[in-house]
C-alpha positions as a LaTeX table, in Angstrom:
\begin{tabular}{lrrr}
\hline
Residue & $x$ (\AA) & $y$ (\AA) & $z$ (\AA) \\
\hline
Unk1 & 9.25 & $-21.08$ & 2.90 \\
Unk2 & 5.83 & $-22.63$ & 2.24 \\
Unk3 & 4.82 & $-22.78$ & $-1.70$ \\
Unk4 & 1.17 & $-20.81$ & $-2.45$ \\
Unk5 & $-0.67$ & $-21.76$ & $-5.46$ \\
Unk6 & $-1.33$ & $-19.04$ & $-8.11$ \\
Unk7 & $-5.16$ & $-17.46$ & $-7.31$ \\
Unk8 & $-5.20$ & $-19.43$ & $-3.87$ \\
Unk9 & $-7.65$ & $-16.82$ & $-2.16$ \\
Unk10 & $-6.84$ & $-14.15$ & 0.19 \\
Unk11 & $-8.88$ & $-13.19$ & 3.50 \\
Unk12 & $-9.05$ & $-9.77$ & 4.91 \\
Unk13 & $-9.48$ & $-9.18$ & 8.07 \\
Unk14 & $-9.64$ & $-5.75$ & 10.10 \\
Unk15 & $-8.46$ & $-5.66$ & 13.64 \\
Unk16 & $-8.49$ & $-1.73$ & 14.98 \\
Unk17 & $-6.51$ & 0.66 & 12.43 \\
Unk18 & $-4.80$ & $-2.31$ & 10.85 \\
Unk19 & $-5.64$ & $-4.84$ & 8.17 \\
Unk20 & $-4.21$ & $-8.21$ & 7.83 \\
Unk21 & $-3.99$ & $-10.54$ & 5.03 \\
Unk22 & $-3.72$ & $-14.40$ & 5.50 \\
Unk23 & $-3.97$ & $-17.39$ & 2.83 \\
Unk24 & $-7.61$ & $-19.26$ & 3.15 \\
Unk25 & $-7.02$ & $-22.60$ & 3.92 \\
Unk26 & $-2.98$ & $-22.41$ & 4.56 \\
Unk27 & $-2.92$ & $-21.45$ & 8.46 \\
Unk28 & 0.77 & $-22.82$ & 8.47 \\
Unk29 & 1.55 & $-19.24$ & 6.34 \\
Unk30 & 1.35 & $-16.58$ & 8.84 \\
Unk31 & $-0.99$ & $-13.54$ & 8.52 \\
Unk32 & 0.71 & $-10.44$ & 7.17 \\
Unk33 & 0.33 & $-6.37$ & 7.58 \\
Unk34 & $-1.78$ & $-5.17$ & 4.54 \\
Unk35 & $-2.36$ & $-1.55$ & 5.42 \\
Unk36 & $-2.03$ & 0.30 & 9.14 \\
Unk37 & $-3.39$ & 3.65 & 9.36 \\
Unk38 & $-1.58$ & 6.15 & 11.69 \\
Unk39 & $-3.26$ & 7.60 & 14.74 \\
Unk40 & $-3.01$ & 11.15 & 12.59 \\
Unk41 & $-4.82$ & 9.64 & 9.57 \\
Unk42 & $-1.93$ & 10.95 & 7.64 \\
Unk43 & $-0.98$ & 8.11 & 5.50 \\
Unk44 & 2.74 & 9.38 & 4.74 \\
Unk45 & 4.80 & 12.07 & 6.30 \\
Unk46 & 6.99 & 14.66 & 4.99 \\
Unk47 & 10.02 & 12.11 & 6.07 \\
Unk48 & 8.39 & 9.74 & 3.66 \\
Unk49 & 7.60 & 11.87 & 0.72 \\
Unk50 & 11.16 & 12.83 & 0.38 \\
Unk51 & 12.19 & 9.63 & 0.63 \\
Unk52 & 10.09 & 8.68 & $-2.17$ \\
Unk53 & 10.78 & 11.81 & $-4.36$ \\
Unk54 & 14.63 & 10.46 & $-4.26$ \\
Unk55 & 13.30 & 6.81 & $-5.65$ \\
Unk56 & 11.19 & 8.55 & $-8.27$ \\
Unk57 & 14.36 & 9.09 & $-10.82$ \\
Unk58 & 15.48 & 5.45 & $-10.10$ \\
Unk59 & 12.25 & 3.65 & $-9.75$ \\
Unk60 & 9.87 & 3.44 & $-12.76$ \\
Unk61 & 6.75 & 2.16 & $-10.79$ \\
Unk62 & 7.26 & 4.46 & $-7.89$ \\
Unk63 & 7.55 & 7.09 & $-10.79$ \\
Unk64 & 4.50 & 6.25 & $-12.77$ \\
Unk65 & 2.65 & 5.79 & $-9.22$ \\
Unk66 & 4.21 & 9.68 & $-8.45$ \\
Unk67 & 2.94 & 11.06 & $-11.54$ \\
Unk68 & $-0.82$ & 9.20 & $-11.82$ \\
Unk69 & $-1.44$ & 10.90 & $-8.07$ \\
Unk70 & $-0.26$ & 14.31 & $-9.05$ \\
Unk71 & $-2.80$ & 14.22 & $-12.32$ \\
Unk72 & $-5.11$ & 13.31 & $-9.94$ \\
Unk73 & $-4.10$ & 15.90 & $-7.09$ \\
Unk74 & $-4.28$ & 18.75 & $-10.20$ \\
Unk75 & $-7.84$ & 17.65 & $-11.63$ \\
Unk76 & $-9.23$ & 17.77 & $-7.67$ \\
Unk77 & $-7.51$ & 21.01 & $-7.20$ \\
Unk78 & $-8.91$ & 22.32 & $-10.26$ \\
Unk79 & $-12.23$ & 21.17 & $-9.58$ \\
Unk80 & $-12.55$ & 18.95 & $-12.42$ \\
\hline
\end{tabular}
């Protein structure tokens, strides 16, 4: 596996509903999935969510991730 120097840069690049990642200057590392949005727009489904409700008790930074977007869920709802 190829070696990457700490802060080497990163280069986005969008291609339809997906963005890729790649290393500037290393094009021996091959580009990588960053983010693909669904044809729905729905980033996860119900599938997912209780997938990641059973990793929240085991998983402290899928927990603190769990509970940051359900403050933030609560203040939208609320209006605040």
């Amino acid at each position: 596996m190829a070696k990457v120097e700490p802060g080497t840069p990163i280069i986005y690049e969008r291609v339809d509903n997906t963005v890729y990642g790649r290393f500037s200057g290393r094009p021996d590392i091959p580009r990588w999935v960053v983010t693909q949005e669904s044809a729905s727009n729905i980033p996860l489904t119900v599938r997912d969510w209780s997938a990641i409700m059973v990793m929240y008790k085991n998983n402290p930074a899928i927990a603190k991730a769990v509970d940051n977007l359900a403050l933030i869920y609560n203040m939208v709802k609320d209006g605040k």
